[in-house]
C-alpha positions as YAML, in Angstrom:
chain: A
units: angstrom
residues:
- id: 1
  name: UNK
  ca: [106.38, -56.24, -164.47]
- id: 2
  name: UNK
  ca: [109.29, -53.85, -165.12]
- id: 3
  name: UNK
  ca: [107.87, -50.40, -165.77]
- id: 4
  name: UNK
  ca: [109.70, -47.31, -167.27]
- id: 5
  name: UNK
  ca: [108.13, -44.54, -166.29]
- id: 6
  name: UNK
  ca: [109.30, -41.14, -168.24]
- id: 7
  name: UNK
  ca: [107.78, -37.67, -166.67]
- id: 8
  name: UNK
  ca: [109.12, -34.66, -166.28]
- id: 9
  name: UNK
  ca: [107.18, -34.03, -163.50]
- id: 10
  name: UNK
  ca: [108.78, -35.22, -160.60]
- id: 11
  name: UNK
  ca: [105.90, -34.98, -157.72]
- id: 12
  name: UNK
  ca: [103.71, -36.57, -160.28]
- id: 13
  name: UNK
  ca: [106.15, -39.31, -161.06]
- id: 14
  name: UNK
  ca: [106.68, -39.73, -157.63]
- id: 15
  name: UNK
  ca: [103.19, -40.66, -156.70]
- id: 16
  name: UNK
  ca: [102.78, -42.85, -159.88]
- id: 17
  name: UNK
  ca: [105.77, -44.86, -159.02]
- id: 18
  name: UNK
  ca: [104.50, -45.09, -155.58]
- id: 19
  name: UNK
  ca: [101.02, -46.70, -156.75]
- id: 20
  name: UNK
  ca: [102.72, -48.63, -158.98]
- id: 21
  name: UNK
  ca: [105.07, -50.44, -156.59]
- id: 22
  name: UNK
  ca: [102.78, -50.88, -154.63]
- id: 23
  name: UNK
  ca: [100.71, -53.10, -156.97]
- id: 24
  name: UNK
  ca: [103.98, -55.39, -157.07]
- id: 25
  name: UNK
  ca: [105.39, -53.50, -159.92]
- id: 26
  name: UNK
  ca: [109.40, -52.70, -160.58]
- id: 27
  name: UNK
  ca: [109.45, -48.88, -161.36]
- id: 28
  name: UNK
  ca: [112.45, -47.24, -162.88]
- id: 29
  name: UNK
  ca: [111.84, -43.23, -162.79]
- id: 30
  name: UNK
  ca: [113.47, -41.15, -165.21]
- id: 31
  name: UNK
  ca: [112.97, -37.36, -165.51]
- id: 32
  name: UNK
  ca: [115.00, -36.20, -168.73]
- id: 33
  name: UNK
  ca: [114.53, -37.20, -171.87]
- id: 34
  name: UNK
  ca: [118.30, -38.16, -172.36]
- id: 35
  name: UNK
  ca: [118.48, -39.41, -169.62]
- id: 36
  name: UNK
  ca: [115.56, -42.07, -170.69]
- id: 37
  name: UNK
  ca: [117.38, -42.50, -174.13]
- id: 38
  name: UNK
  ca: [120.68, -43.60, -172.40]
- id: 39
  name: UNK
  ca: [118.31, -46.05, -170.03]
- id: 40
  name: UNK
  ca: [116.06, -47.23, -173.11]
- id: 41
  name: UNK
  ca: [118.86, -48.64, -174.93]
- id: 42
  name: UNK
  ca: [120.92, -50.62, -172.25]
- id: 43
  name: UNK
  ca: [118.01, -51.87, -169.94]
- id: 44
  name: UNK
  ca: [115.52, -54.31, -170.82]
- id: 45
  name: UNK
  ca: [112.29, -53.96, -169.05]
- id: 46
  name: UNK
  ca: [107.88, -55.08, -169.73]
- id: 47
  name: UNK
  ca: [106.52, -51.52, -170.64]
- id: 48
  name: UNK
  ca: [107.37, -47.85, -170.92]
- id: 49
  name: UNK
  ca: [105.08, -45.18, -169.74]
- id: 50
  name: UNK
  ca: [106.53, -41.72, -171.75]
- id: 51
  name: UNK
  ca: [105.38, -38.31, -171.20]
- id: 52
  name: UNK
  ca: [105.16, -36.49, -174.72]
- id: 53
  name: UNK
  ca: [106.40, -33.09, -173.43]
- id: 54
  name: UNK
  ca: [110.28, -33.86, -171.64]
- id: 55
  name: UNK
  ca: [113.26, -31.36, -171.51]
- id: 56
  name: UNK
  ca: [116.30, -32.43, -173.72]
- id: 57
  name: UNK
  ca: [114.18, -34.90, -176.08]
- id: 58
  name: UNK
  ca: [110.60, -35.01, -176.46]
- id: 59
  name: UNK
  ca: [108.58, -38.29, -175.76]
- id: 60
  name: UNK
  ca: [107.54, -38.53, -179.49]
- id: 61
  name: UNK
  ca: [111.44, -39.05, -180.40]
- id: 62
  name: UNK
  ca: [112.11, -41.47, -177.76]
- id: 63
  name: UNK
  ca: [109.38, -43.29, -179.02]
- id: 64
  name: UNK
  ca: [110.57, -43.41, -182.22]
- id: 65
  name: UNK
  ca: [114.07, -43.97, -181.32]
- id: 66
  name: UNK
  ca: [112.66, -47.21, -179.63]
- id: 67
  name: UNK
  ca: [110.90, -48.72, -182.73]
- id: 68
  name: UNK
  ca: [113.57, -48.13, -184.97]
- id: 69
  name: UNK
  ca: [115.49, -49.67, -183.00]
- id: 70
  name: UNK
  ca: [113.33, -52.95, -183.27]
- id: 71
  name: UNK
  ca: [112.70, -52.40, -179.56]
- id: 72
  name: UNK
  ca: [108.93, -54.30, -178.91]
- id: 73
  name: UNK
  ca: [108.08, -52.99, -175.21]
- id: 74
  name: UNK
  ca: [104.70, -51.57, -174.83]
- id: 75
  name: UNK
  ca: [104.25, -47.83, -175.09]
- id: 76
  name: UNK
  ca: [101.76, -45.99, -173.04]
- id: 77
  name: UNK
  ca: [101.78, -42.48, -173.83]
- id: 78
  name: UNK
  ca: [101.14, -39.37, -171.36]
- id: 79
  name: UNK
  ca: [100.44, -35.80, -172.08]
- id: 80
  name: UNK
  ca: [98.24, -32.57, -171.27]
- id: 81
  name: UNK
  ca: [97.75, -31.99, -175.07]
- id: 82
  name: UNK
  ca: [94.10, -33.30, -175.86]
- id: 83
  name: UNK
  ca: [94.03, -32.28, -179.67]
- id: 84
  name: UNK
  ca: [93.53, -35.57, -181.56]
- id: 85
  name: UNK
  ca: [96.26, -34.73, -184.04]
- id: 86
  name: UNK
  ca: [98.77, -35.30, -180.80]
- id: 87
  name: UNK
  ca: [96.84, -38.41, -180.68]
- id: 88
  name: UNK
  ca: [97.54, -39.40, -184.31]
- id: 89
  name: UNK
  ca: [101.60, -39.22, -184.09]
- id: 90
  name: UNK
  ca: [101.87, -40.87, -180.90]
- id: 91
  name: UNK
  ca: [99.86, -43.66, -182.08]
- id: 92
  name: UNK
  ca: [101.85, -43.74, -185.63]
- id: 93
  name: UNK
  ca: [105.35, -43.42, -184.10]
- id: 94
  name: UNK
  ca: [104.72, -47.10, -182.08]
- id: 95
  name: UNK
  ca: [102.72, -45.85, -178.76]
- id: 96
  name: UNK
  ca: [100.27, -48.94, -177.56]
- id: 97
  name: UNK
  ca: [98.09, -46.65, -175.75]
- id: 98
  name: UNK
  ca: [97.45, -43.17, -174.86]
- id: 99
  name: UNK
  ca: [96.49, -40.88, -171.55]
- id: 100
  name: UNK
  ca: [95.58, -37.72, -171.03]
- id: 101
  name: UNK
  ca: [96.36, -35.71, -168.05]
- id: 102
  name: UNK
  ca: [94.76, -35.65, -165.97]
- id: 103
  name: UNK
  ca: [94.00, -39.41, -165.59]
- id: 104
  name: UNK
  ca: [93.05, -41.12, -162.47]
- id: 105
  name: UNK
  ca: [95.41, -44.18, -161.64]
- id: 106
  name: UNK
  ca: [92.61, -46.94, -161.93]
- id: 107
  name: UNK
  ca: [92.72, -46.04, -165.32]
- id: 108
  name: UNK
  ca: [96.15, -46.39, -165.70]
- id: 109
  name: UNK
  ca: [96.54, -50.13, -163.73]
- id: 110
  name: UNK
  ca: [93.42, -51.22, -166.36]
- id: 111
  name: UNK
  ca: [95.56, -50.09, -169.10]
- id: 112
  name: UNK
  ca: [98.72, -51.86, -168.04]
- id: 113
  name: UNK
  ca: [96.96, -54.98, -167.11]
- id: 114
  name: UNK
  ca: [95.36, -54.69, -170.85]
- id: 115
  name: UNK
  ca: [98.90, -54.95, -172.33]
- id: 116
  name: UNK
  ca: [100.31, -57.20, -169.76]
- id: 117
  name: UNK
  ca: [97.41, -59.52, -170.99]
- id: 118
  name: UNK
  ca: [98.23, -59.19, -174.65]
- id: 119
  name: UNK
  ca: [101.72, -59.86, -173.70]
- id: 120
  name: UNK
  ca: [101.06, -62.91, -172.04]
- id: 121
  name: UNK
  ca: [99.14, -64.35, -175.07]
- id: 122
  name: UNK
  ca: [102.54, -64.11, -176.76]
- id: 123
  name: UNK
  ca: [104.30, -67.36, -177.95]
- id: 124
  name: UNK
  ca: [106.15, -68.15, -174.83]
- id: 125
  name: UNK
  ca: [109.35, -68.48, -174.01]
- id: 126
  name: UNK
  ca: [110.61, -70.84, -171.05]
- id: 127
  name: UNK
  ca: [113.44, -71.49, -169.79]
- id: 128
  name: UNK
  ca: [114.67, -74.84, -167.31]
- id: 129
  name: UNK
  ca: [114.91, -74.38, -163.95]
- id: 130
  name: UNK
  ca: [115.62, -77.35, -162.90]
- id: 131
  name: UNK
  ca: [112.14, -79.99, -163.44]
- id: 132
  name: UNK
  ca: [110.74, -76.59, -163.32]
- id: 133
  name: UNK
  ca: [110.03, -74.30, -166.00]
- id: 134
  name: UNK
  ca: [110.17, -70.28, -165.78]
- id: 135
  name: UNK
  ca: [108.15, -67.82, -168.54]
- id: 136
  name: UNK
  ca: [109.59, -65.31, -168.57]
- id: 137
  name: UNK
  ca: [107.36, -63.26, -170.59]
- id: 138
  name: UNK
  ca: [104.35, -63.75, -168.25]
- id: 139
  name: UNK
  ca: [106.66, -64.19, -165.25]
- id: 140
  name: UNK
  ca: [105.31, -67.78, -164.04]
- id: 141
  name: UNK
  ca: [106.94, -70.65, -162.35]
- id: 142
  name: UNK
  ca: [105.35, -73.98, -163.93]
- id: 143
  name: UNK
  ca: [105.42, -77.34, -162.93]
- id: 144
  name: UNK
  ca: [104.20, -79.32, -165.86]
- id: 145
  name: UNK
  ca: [101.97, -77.17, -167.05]
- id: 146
  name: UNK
  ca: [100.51, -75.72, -163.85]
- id: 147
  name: UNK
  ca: [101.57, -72.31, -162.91]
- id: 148
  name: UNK
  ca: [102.99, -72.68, -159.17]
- id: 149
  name: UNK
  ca: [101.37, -69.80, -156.64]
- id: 150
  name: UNK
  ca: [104.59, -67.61, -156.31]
- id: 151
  name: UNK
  ca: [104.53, -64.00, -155.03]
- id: 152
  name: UNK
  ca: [105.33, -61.16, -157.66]
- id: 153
  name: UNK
  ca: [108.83, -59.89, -156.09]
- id: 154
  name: UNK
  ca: [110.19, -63.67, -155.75]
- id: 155
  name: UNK
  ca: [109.25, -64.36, -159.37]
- id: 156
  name: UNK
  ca: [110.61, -60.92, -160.31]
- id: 157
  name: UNK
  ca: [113.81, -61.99, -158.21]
- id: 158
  name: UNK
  ca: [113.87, -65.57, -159.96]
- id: 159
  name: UNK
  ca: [113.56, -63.48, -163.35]
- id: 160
  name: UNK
  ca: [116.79, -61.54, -162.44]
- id: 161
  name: UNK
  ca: [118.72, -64.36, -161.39]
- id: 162
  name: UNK
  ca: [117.78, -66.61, -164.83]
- id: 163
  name: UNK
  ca: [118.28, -63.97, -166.79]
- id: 164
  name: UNK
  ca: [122.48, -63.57, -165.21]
- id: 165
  name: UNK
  ca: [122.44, -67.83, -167.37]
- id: 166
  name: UNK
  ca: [124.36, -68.31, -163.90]
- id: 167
  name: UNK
  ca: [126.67, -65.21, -163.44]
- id: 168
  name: UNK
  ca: [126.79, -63.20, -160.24]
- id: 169
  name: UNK
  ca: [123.95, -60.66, -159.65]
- id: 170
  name: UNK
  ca: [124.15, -58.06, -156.95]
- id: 171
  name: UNK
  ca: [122.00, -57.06, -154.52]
- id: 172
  name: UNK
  ca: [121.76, -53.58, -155.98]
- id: 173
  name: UNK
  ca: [120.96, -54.92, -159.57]
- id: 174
  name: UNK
  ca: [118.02, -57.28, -157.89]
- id: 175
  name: UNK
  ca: [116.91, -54.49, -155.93]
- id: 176
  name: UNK
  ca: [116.34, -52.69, -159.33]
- id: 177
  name: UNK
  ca: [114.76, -55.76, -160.78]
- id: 178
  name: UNK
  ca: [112.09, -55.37, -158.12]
- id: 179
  name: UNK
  ca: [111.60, -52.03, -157.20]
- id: 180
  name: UNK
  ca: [113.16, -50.05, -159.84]
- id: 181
  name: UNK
  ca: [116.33, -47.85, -160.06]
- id: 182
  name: UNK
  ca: [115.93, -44.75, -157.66]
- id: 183
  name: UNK
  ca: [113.82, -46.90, -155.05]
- id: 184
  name: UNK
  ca: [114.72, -46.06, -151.68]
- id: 185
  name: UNK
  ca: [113.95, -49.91, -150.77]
- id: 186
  name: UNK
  ca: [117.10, -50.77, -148.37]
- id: 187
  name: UNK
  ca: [118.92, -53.91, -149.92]
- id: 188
  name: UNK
  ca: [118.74, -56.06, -146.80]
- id: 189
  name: UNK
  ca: [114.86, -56.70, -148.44]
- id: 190
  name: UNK
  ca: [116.30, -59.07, -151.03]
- id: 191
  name: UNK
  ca: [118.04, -61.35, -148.55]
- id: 192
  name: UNK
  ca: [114.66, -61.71, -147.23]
- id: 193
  name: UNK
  ca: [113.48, -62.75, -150.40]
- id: 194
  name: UNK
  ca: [116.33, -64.53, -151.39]
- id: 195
  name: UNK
  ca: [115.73, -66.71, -148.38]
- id: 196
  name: UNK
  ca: [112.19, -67.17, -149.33]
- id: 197
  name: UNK
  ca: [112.59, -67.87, -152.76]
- id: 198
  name: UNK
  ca: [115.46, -70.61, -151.48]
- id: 199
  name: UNK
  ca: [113.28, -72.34, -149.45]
- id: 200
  name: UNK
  ca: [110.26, -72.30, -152.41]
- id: 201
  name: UNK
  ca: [113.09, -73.92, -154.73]
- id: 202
  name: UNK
  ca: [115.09, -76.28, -152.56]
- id: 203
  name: UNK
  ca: [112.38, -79.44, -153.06]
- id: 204
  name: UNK
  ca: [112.78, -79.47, -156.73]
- id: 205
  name: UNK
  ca: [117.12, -79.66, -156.41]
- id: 206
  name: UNK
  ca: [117.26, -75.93, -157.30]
- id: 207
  name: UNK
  ca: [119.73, -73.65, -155.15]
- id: 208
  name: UNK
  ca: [120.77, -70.30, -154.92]
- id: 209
  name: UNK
  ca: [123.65, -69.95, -154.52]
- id: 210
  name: UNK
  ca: [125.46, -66.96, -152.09]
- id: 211
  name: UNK
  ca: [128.24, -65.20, -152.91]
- id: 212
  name: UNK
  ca: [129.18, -63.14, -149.84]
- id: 213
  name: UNK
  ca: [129.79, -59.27, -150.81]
- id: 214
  name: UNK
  ca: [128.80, -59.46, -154.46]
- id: 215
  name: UNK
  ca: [125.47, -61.51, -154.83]
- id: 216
  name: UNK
  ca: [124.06, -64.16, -155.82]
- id: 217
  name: UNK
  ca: [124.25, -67.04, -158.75]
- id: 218
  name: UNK
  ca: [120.95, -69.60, -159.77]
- id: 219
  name: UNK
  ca: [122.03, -73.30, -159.84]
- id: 220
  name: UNK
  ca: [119.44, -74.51, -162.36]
- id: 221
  name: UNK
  ca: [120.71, -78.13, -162.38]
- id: 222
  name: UNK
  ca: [118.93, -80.97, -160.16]
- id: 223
  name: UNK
  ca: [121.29, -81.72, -157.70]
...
């Protein structure tokens, strides 16, 4: 899953980021609020994790900003304020869910697990790769109708590839499909993945294709 994660904060950020990658997630930290605005509206991503009180636009109009826009990511809401008023216009500007600081971080995985699940009961979406079909929304590999045991980053990897309908992707723009823009991750990880993912594909006629010094293209036809 592709996480925004909005907080002023930055030591806090930091360590949710940190738990959060570690769980297989893709984190993108922002610390600004227009900063997040200018990120909102050109990336896509799964969920958005938005800390009410943030210098240069507050959490609340971000929020906003995203459902009038028709954007349809999850919202899960942080903030110190307890009063159940703050509560109230969170939950009526578009938020999903709501925390409280200070929250412990089990709390937070069971809450984005709860809206990963609701996502996933979605109608789906899949798209050919190859005899193989890829959700996207739930981020599984299927063969028939049998979900293929993939790990997280290659599926996240396979997502950014699909998603490029066959154009070029960096390694930098993967790397930010798994980890997250501002990960420290060195890029030489997603040639090992690539390789991985190459190897997972190549029975089924599917091929990645390299492109040495700008990245890689997905060759979805059945060679």
């Amino acid at each position: 899953m592709r996480i925004a994660l909005v907080e002023d904060n930055v030591s806090l950020a930091k360590g949710i980021a940190y738990q959060l990658r570690d769980a297989g997630h893709s984190v993108d930290v922002l610390h600004h609020g227009g900063d997040a605005e200018d990120f909102l509206q050109q990336e896509d991503g799964d969920l958005v994790i938005l800390d009410i009180n943030l210098p240069g636009k507050s959490g609340l109009e971000l929020l906003r900003g995203l459902r009038e826009r028709g954007d349809p990511r999850p919202v899960i809401l942080l903030t110190a304020r307890s009063e159940t008023q703050d509560r109230v216009l969170g939950l009526d500007a578009g938020a999903d869910d709501y925390l409280v600081k200070p929250f412990e971080m089990e709390e937070l995985a069971a809450r984005i697990r709860a809206l990963g699940r609701r996502k996933a009961t979605a109608p789906r979406h899949l798209q050919e790769v190859g005899p193989l079909k890829f959700d996207l929304g739930a981020l599984q590999l299927l063969e028939g109708n049998v979900a293929l045991e993939v790990p997280r980053r290659e599926l996240a990897l396979l997502a950014g590839l699909v998603q490029a309908n066959g154009r070029t992707v960096s390694k930098a723009s993967l790397l930010d499909q798994l980890y997250g823009a501002g990960s420290e991750t060195d890029e030489k990880v997603i040639e090992v993945y690539v390789s991985r993912l190459r190897k997972r594909l190549s029975p089924y006629g599917v091929n990645i294709q390299v492109h040495r010094g700008l990245g890689y293209s997905l060759n979805r036809s059945e060679t």
